[in-house]
Structure formats: C-alpha cells, structure tokens
Backbone as CSV, one residue per row, in Angstrom:
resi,resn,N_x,N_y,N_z,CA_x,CA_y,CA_z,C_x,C_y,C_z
1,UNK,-14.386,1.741,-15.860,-13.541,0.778,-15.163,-13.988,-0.618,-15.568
2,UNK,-12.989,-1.477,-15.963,-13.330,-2.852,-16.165,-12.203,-3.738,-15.537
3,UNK,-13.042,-4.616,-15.087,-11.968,-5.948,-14.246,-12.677,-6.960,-14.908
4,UNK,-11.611,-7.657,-15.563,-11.336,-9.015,-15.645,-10.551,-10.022,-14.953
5,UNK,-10.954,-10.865,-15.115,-10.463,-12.500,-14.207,-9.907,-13.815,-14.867
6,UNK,-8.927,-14.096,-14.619,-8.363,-15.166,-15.273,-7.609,-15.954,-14.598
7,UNK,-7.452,-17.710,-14.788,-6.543,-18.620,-14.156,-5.558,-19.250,-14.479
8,UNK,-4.358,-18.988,-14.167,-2.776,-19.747,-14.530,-2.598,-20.463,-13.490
9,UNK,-3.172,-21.674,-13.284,-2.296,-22.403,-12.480,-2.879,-21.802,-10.805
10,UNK,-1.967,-21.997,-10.569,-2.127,-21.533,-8.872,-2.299,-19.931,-8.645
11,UNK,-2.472,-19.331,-9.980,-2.711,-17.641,-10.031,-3.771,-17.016,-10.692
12,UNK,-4.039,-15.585,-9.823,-5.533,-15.733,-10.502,-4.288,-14.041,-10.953
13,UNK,-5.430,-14.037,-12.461,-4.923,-13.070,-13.095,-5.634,-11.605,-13.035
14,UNK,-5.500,-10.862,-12.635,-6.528,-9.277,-12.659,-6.071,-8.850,-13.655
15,UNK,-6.719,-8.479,-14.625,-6.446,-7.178,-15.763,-7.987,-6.347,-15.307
16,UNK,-6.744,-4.957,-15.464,-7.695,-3.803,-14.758,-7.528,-2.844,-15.947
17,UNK,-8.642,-2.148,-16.611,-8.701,-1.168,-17.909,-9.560,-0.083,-17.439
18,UNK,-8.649,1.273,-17.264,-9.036,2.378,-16.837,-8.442,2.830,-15.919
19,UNK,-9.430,4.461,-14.735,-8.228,4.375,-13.392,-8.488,4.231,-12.681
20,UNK,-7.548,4.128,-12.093,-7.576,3.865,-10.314,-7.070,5.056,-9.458
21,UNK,-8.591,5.425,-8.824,-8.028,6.524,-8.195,-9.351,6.362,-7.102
22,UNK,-9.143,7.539,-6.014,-9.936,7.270,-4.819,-11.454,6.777,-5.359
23,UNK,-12.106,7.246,-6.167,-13.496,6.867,-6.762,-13.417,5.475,-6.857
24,UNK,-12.805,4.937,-7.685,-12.780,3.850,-8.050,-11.787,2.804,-7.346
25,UNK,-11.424,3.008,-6.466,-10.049,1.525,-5.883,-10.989,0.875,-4.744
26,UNK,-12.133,1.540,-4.355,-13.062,0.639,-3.215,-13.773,-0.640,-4.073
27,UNK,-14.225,-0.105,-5.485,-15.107,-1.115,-5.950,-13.990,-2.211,-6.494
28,UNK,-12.743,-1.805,-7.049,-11.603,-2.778,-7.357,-11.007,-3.690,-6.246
29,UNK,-11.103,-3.111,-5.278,-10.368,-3.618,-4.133,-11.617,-5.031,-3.784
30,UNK,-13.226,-4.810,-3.771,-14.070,-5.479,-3.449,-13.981,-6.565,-4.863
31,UNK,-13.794,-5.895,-5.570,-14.213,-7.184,-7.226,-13.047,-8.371,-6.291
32,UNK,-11.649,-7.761,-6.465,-10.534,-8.671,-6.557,-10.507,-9.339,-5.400
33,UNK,-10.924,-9.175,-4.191,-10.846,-9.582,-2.902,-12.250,-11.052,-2.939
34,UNK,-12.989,-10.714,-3.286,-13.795,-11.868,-3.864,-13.902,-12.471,-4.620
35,UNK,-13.193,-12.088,-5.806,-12.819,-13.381,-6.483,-11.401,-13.876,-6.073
36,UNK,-10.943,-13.376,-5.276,-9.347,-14.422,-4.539,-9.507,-15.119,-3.797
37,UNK,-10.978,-15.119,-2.767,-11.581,-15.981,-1.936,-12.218,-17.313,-2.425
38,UNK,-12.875,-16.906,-3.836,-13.556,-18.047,-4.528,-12.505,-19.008,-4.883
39,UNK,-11.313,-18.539,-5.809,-10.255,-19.065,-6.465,-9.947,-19.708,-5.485
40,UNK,-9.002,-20.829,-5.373,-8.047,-21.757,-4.939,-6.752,-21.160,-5.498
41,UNK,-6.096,-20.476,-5.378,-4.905,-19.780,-5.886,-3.952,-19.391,-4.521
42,UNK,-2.853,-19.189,-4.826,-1.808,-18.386,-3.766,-1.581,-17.443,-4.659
43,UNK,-1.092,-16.956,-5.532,-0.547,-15.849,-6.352,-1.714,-15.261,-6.818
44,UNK,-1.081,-13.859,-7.241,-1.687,-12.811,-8.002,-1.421,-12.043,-8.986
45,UNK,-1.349,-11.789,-10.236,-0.900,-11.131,-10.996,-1.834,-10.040,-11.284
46,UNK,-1.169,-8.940,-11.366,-2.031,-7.766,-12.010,-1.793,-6.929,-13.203
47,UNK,-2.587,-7.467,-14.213,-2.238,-7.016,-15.412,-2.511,-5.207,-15.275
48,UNK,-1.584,-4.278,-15.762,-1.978,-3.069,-15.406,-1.361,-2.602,-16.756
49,UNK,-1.605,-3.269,-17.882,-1.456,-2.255,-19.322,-2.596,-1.732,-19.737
50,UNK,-3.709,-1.689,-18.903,-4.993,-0.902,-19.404,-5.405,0.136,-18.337
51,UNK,-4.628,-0.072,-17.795,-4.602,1.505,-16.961,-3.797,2.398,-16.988
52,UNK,-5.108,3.973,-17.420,-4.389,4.799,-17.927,-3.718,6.126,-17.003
53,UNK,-4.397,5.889,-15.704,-3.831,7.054,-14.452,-4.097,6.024,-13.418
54,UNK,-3.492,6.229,-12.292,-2.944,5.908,-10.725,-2.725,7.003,-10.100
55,UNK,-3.317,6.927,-8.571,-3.224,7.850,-7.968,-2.800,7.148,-6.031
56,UNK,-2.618,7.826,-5.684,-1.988,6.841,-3.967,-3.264,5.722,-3.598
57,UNK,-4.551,6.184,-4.150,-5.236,5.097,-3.616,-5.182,4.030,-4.729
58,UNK,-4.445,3.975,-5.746,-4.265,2.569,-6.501,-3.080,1.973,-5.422
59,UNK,-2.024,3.042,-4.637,-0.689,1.911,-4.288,-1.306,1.665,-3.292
60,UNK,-2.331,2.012,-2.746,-3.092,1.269,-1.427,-3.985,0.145,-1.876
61,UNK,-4.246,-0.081,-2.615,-4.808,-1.382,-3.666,-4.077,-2.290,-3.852
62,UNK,-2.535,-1.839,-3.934,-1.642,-2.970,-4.594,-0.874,-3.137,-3.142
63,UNK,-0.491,-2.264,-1.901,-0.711,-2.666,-0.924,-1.821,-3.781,-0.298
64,UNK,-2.459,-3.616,-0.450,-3.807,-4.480,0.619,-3.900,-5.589,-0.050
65,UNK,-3.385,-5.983,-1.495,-3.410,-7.024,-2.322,-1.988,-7.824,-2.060
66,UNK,-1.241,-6.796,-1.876,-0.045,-7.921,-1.671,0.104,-8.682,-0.442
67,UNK,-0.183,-7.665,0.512,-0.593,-8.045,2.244,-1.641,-9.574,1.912
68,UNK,-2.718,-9.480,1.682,-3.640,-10.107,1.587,-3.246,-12.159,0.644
69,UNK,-2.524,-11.982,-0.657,-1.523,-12.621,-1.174,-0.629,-13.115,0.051
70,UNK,0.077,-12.611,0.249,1.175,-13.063,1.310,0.801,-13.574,2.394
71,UNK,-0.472,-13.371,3.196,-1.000,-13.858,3.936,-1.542,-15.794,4.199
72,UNK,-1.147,-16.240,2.488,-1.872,-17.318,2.492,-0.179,-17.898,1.979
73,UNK,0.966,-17.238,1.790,2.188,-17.781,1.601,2.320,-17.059,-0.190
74,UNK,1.982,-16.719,-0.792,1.584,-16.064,-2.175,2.457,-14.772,-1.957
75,UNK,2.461,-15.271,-3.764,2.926,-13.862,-4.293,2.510,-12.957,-5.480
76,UNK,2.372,-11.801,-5.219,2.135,-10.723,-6.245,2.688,-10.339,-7.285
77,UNK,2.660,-9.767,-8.587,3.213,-9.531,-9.467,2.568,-7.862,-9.787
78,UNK,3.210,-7.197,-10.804,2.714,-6.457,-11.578,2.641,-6.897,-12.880
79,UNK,2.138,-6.495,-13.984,2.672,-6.552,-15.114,2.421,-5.711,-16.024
80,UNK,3.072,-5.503,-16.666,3.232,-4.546,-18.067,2.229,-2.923,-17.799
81,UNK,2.583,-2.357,-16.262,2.142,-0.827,-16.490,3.000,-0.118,-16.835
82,UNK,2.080,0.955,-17.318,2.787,2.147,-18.226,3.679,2.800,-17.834
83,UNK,4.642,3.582,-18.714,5.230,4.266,-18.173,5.213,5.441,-17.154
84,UNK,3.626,5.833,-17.371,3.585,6.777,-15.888,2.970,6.223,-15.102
85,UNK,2.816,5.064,-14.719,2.098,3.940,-13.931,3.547,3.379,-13.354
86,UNK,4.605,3.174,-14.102,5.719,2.688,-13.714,6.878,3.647,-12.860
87,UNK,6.559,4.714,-13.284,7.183,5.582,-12.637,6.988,5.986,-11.100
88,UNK,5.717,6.087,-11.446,4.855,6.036,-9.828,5.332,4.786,-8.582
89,UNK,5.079,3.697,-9.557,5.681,2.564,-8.662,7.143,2.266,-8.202
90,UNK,7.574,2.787,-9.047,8.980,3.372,-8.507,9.076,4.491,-7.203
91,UNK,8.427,5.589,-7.821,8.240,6.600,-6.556,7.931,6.438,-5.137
92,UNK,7.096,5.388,-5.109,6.289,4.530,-3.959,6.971,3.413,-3.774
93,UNK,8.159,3.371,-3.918,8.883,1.805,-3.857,8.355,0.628,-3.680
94,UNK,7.519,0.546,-4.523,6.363,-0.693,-4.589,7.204,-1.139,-5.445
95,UNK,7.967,-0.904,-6.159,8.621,-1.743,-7.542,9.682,-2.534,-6.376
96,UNK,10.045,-2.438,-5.486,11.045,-2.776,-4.693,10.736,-3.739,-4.099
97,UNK,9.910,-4.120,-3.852,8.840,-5.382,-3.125,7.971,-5.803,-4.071
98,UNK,7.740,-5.702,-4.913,6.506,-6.430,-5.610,7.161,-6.768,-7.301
99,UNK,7.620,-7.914,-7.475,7.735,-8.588,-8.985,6.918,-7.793,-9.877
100,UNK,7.849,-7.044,-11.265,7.501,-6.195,-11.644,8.190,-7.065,-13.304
C-alpha cells in the first residue's frame, strides 16, 4: 500500500497504489485524515488509478472522506479508477454523489 500527497490549490490530492480492503482502509483512512487536518484545503481528490481491488471497506473510506470534506463546505472527487473499481462505485451508488 502506498499513499501519496499532493496540493492544487484549495485541494489536497490522495493517490492511493494498491488495495483497499478491510486490512488496509484503517491505516488509509488515518494517513488521509491527517494530512486533511494539516492542509488548509476544502476539497479532496482521490486519485484511484493505482488501485488494483476494492472491497466495501474502501466505499466506507470514500464514505467517511466525503462526510468529513463536506463537513468544512468541500468537495470530493474520484479520479481515474479502474474499471472494476468503477463498476463497484456504480454498484454502491457512490458514483451518484461523488464527482467521478
């Protein structure tokens, strides 16, 4: 699992490489939640072309991230996940609420 961090403006950028699944979405959920506190940002983007499986505890990640975003007036993005990453988010109508 690797998280990276990056700044556009009023958005902090997550690119996440690898998966997200119950093992791993506690330590992702802690990386990104502290560095959104440090940042001065309202938005969030989450780069998700380096992740290669998702499982319900990633859409509870991108839940608690968007909640958390929105909380300060912000907004969430996805960007560029895979096609079975995309499908999922469809399934979970997260694509329906969250800029994709």
């Amino acid at each position: 699992m690797d998280i990276s961090f990056s700044r556009d403006g009023n958005t902090l950028v997550v690119s996440i490489k690898g998966e997200i699944d119950h093992h791993t979405a506690a330590m992702v959920r802690e990386r990104i939640d502290a560095r959104f506190l440090m940042e001065p940002v309202k938005n969030m983007v989450i780069d998700m072309s380096g992740v290669n499986f998702m499982d319900s505890a990633g859409i509870g990640l991108i839940m608690g991230r968007m909640n958390r975003v929105s909380s300060v007036g912000g907004k969430l993005s996805i960007k560029s996940p895979k096609p079975q990453i995309k499908k999922l988010l469809k399934l979970s109508k997260i694509e329906s609420i969250v800029e994709m």
